[in-house]
DRENDO-1510 file (C-alpha; in Angstrom, 1 decimal, always signed):
<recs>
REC; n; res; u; v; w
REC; 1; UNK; -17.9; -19.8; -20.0 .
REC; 2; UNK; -14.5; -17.9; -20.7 .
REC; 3; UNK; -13.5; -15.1; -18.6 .
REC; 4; UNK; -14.1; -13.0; -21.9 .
REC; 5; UNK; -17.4; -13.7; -22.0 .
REC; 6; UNK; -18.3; -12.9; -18.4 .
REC; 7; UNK; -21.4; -10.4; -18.1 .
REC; 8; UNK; -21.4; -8.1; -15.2 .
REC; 9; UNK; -25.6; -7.9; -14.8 .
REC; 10; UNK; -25.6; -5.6; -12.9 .
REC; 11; UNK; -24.1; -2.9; -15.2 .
REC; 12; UNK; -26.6; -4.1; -17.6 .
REC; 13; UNK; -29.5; -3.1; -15.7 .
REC; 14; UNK; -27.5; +0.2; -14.9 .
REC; 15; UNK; -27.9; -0.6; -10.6 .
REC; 16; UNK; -25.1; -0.8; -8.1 .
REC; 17; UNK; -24.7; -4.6; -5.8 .
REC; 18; UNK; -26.9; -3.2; -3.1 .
REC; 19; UNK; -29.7; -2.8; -5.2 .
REC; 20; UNK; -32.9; -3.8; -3.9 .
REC; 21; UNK; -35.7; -6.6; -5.1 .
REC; 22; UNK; -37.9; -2.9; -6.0 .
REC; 23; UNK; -35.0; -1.1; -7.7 .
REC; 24; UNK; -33.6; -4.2; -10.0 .
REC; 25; UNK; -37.6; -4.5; -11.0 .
REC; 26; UNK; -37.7; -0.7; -12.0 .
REC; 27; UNK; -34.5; -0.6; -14.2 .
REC; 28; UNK; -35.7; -3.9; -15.6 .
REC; 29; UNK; -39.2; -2.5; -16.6 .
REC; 30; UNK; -37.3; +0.8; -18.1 .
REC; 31; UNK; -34.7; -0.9; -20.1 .
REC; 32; UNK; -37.6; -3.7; -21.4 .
REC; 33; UNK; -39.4; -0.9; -22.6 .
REC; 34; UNK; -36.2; +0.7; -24.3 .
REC; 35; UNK; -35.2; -1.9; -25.8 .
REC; 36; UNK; -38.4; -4.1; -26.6 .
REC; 37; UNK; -38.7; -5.2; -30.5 .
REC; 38; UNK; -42.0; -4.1; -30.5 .
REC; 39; UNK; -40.0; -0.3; -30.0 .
REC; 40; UNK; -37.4; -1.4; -32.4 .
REC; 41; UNK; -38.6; -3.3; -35.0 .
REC; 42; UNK; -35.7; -4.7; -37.5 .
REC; 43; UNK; -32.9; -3.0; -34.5 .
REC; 44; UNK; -30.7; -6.2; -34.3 .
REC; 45; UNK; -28.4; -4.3; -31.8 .
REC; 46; UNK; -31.7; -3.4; -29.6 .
REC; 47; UNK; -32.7; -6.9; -29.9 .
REC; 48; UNK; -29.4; -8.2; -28.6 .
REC; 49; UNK; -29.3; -5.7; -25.5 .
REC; 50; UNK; -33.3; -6.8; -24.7 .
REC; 51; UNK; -32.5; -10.4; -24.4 .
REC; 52; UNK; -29.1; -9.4; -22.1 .
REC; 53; UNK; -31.6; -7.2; -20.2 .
REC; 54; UNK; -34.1; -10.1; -19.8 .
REC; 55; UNK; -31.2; -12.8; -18.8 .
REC; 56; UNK; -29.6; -10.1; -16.5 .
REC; 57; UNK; -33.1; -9.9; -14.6 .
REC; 58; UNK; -34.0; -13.2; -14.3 .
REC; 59; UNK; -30.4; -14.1; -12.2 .
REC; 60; UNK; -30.7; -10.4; -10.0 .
REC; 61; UNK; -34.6; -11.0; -9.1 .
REC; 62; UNK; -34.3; -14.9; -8.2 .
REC; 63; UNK; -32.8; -14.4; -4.4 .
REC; 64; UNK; -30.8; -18.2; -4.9 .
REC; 65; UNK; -29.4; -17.4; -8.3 .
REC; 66; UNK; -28.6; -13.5; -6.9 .
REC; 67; UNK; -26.4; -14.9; -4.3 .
REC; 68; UNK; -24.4; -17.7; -6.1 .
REC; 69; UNK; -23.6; -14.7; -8.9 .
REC; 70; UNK; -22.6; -12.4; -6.5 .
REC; 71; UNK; -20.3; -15.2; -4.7 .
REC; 72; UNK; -19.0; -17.0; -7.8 .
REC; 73; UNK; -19.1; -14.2; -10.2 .
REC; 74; UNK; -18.7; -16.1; -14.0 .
REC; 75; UNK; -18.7; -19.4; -12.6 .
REC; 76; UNK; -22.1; -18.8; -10.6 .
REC; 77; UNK; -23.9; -21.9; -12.4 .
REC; 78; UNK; -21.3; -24.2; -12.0 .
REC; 79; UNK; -21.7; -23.2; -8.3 .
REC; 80; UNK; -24.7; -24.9; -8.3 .
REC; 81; UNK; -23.4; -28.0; -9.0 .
REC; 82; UNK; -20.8; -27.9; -7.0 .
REC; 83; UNK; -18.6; -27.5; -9.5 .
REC; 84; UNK; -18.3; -31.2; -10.9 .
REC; 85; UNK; -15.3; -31.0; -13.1 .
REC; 86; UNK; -16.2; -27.4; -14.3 .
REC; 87; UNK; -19.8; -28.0; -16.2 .
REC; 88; UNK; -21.2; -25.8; -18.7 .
REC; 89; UNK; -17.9; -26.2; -20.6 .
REC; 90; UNK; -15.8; -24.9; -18.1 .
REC; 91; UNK; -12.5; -27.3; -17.6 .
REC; 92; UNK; -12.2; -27.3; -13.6 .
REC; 93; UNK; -10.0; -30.4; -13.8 .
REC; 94; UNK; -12.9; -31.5; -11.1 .
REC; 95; UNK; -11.8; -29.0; -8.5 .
REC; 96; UNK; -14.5; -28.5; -6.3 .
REC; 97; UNK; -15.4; -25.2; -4.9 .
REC; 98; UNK; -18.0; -25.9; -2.7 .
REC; 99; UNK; -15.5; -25.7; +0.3 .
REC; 100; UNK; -14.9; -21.7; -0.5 .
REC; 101; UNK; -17.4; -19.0; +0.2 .
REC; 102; UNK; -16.7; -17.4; -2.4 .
REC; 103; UNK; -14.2; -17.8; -5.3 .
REC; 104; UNK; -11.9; -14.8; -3.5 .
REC; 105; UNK; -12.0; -17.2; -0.6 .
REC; 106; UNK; -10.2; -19.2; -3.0 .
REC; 107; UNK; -8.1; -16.9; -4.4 .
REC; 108; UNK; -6.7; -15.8; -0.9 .
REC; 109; UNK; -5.8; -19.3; -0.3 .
REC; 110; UNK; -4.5; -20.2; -3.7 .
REC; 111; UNK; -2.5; -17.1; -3.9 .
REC; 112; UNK; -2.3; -16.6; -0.3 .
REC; 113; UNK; -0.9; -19.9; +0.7 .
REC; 114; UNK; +2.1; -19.9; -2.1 .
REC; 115; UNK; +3.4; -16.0; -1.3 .
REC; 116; UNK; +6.6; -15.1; -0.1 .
REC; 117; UNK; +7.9; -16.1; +3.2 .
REC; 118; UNK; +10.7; -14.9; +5.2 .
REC; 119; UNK; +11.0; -15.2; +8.6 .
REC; 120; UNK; +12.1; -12.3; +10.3 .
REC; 121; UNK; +9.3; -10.3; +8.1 .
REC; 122; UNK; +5.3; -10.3; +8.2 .
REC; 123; UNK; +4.0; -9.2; +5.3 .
REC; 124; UNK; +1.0; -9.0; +3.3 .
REC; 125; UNK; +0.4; -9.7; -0.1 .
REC; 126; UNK; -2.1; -8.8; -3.4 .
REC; 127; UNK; -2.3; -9.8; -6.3 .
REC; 128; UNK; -3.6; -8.2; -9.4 .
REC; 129; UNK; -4.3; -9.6; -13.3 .
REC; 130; UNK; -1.5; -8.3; -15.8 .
REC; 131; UNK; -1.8; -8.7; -19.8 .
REC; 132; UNK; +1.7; -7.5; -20.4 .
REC; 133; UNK; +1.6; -4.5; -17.9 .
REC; 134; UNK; -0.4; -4.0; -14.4 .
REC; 135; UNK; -4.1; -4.6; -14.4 .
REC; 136; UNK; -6.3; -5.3; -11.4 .
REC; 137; UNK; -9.1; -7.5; -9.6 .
REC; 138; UNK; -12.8; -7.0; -10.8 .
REC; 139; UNK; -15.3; -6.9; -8.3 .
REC; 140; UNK; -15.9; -10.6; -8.4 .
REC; 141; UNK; -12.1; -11.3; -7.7 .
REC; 142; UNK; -11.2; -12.5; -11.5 .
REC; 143; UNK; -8.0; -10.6; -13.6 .
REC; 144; UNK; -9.9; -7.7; -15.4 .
REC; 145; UNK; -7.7; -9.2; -18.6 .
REC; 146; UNK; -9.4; -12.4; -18.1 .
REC; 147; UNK; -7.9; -16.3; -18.5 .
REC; 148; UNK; -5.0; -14.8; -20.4 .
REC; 149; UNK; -3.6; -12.5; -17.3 .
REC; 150; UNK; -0.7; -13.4; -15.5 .
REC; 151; UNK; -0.5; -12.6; -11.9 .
REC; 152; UNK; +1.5; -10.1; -9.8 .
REC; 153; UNK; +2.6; -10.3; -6.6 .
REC; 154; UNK; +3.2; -7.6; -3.8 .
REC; 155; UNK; +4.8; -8.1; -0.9 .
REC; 156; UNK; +5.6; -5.5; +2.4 .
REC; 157; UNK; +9.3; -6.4; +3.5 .
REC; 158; UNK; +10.1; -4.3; +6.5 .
REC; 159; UNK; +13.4; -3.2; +7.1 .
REC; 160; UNK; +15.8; -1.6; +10.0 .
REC; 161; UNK; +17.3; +1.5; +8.9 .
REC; 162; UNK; +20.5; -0.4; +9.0 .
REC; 163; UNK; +19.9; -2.1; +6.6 .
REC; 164; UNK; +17.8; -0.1; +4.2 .
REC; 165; UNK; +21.0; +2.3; +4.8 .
REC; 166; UNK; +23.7; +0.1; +3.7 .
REC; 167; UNK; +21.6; -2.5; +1.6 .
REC; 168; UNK; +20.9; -6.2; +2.8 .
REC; 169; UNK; +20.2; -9.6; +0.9 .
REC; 170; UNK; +16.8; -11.2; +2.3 .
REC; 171; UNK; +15.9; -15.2; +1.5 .
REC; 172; UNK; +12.4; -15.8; +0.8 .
REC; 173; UNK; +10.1; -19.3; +0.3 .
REC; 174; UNK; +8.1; -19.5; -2.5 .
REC; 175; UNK; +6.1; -22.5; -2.3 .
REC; 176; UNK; +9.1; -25.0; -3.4 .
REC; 177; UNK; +11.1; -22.8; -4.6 .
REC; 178; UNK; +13.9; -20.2; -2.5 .
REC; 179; UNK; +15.0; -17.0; -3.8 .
REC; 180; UNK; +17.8; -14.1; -2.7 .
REC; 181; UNK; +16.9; -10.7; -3.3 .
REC; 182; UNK; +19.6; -8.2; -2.7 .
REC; 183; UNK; +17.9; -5.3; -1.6 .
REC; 184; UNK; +20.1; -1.8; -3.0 .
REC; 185; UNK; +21.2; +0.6; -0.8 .
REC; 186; UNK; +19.0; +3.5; +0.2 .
REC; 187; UNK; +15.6; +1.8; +0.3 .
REC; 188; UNK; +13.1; +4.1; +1.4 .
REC; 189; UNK; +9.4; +3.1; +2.5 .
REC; 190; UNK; +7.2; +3.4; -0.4 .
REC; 191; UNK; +10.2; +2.0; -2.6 .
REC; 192; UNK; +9.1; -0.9; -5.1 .
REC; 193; UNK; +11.2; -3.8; -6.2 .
REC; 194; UNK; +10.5; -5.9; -9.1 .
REC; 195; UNK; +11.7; -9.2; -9.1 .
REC; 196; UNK; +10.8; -10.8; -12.8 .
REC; 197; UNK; +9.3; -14.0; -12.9 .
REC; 198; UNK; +8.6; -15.1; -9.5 .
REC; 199; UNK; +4.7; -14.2; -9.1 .
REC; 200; UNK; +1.7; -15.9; -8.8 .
REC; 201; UNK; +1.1; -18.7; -11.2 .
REC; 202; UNK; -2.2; -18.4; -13.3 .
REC; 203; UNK; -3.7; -21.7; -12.9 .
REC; 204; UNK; -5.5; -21.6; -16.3 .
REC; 205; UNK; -2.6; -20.3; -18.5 .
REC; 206; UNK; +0.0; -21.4; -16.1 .
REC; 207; UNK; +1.6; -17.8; -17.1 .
REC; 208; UNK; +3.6; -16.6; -14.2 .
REC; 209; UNK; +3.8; -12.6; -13.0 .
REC; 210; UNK; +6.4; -10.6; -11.5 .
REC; 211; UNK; +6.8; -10.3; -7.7 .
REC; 212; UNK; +7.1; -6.7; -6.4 .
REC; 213; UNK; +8.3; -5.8; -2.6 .
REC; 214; UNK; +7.4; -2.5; -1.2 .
REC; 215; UNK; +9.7; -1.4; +1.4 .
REC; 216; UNK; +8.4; -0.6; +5.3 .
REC; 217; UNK; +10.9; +0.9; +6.9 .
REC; 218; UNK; +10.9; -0.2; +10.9 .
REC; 219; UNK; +10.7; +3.4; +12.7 .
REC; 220; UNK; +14.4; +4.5; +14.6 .
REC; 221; UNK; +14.6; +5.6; +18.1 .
REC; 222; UNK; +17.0; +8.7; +16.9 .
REC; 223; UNK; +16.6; +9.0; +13.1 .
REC; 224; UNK; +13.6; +9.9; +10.5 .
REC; 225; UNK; +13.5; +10.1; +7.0 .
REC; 226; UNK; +12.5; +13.3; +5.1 .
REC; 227; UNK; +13.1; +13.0; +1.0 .
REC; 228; UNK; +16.8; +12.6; +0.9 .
REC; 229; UNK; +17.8; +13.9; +4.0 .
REC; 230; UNK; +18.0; +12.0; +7.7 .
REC; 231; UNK; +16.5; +14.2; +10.1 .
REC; 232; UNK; +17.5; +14.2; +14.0 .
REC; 233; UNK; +16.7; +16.6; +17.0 .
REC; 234; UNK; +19.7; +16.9; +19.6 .
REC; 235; UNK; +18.9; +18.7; +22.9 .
REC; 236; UNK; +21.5; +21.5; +24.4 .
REC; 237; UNK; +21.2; +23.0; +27.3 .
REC; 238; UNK; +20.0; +27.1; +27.8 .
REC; 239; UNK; +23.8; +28.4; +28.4 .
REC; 240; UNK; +24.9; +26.5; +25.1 .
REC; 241; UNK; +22.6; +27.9; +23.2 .
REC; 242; UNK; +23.8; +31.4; +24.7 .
REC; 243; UNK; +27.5; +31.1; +24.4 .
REC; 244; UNK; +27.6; +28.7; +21.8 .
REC; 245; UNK; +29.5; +24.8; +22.6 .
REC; 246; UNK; +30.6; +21.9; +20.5 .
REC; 247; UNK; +29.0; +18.8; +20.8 .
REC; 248; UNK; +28.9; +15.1; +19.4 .
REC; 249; UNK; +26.0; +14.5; +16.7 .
REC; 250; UNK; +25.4; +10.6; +15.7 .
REC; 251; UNK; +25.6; +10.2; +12.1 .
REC; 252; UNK; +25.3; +6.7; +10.0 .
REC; 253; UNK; +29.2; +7.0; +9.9 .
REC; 254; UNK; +29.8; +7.6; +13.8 .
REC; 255; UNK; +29.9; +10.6; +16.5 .
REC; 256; UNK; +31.4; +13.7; +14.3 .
REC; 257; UNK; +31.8; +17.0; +15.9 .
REC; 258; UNK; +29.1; +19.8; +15.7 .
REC; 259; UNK; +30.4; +23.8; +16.5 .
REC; 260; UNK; +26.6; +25.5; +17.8 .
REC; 261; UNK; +26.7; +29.2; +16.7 .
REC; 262; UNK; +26.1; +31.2; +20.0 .
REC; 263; UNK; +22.5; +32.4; +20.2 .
REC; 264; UNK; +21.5; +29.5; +18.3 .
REC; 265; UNK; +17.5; +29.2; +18.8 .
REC; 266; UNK; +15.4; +26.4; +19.8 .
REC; 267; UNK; +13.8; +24.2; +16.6 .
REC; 268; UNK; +17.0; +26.2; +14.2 .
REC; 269; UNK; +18.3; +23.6; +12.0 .
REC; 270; UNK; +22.3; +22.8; +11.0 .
REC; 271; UNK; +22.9; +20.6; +8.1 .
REC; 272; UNK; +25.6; +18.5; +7.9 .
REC; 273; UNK; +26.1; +18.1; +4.6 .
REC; 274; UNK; +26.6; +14.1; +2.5 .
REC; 275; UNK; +25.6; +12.8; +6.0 .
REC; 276; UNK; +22.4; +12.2; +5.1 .
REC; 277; UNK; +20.1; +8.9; +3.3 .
REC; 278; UNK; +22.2; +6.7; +0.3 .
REC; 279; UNK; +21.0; +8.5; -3.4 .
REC; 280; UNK; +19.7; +6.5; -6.0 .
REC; 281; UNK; +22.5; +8.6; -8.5 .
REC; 282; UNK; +25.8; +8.2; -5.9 .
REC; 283; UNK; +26.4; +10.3; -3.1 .
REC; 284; UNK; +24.3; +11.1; -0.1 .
REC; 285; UNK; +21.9; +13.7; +1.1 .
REC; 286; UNK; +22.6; +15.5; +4.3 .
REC; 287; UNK; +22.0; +15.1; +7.6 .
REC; 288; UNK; +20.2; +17.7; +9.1 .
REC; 289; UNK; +20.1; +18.3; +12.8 .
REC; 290; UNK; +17.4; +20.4; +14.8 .
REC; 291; UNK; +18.6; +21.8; +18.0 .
REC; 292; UNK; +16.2; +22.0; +21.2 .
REC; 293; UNK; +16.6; +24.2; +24.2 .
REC; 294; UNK; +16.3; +21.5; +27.5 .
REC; 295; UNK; +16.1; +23.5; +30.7 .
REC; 296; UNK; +17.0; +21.8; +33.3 .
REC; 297; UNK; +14.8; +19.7; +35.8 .
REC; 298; UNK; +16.9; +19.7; +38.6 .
REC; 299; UNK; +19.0; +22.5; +39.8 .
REC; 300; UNK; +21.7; +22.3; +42.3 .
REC; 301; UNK; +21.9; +25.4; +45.1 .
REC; 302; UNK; +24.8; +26.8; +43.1 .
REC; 303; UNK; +23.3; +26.5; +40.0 .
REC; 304; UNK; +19.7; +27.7; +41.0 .
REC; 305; UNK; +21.6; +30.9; +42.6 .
REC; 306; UNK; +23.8; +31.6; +39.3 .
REC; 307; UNK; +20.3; +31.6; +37.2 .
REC; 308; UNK; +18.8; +34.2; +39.8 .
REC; 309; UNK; +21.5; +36.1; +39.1 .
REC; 310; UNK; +21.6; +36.0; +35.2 .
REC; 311; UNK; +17.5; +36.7; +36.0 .
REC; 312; UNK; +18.2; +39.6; +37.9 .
REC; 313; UNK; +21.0; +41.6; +35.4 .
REC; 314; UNK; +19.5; +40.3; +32.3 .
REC; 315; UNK; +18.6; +43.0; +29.6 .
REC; 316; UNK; +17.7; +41.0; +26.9 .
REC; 317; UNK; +13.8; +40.7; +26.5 .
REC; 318; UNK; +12.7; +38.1; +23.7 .
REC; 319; UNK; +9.1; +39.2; +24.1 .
REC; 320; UNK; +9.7; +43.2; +23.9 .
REC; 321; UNK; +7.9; +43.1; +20.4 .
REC; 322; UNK; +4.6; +41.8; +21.9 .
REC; 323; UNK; +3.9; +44.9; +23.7 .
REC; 324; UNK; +3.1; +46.6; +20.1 .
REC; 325; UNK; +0.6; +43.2; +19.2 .
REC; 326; UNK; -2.9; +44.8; +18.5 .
REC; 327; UNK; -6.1; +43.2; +17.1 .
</recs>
């Protein structure tokens, strides 16, 4: 049987794959009756869906046949046999699948066993059917294209920020054959690369896809990533924040020099702008860095006397606007 040909029973008889023995006997009763040439005499197109109806119930109500279907999708009656050199016309070139489960079990190893290596990576691939663009899996594991689909690839490749930032070349195994892929500058996770040619194999067409890494970016102890912009929180200390200070700020280029506004408040923002994440179209985004007010833990006697101090002559009350608060 060609992939083309493939009928998905239970679509036919209108039921989802948990059906039960009851409801597979009640949609077959309704759609016999529907589509019964006693109903439609002379209906050639009636005739045609009664005898899919018919063949649809006997696989779904025998329990044996249910379960090699549901396993083996299309090639269901060759499971059977064991798949002796493909039977019922199918050209297996006597592969036999009597070792898998079921044919994704063979998929995941056929597919699985040939995807990309590298060894400073894990990653996990899929694969998907493609007739000249991106198709998927059916629920029985074949290309939704059928024999004719070529298979895509996808890969997670995870990266340090280093060298997402600045771009890196990575070496990966495919089966017998190595490939470099430089990876651009700027990689973000989420970001997809397409590398022509250097999917999966279809074993029936011998058609090859296209292999496509999605970037994981490895999480940093000081940086995050928000759109375009690298996003980092600095701590200063209660009397900077008063009087204002300059202080060092890491960037991707080294410490650079950051002037604090006095009265600069806790979670405020300053942007340091073309500091920030490599652009697709030149340039950078900025940097932007979000200042936090650390009190702190441990005060010397001197210290702890100067605060008591501040505390006692202070006349500024950052809470003086509560007192009008009402429900």
């Amino acid at each position: 049987m060609a992939a083309t040909d493939f009928k998905d029973y239970y679509a036919i008889l209108g039921i989802s794959k948990t059906a039960t023995p009851e409801d597979i006997k009640q949609a077959f009763r309704k759609l016999a009756r529907k589509f019964h040439p006693d109903v439609n005499p002379g209906n050639k197109q009636a005739e045609a869906s009664f005898k899919e109806v018919n063949e649809a119930y006997e696989v779904l109500s025998d329990p044996e046949k249910r379960k090699k279907y549901d396993q083996f999708g299309q090639y269901w009656k060759q499971a059977g046999e064991g798949f002796p050199g493909g039977g019922a016309g199918v050209d297996m070139n006597g592969f036999d699948f009597s070792q898998y489960g079921s044919f994704n079990d063979f998929l995941n190893e056929l597919f699985g066993a040939a995807g990309p290596r590298s060894g400073r990576q894990s990653s996990s691939y899929r694969t998907s059917g493609r007739p000249g663009g991106v198709g998927g899996f059916n629920d029985f594991g074949f290309p939704d294209a059928g024999v004719g689909a070529a298979q895509d690839t996808e890969a997670v490749i995870k990266l340090t920020f280093a060298e997402a930032f600045a771009g890196v070349q990575k070496r990966f195994s495919l089966g017998n054959e190595t490939i470099d892929v430089r990876i651009p500058a700027g990689a973000k996770s989420g970001t997809r690369l397409r590398v022509r040619g250097k999917g999966q194999i279809n074993p029936m067409t011998q058609q090859r896809g296209d292999l496509y890494l999605k970037v994981e970016l490895q999480p940093h102890s000081f940086f995050q990533i928000e759109g375009d912009n690298l996003v980092c929180e600095v701590l200063i200390t209660p009397d900077e924040a008063t009087l204002g200070a300059t202080i060092d700020v890491p960037t991707p280029d080294g410490n650079v020099n950051v002037k604090l506004p006095a009265g600069v408040r806790s979670g405020q923002s300053l942007r340091l702008r073309g500091k920030g994440w490599p652009l697709a179209k030149g340039g950078r985004g900025d940097q932007l860095v979000k200042v936090a007010i650390a009190p702190p833990k441990d005060l010397s006697a001197q210290e702890r006397e100067y605060y008591e101090k501040i505390r006692a002559i202070r006349t500024y009350n950052p809470r003086s606007h509560l007192e009008q608060v009402k429900l």
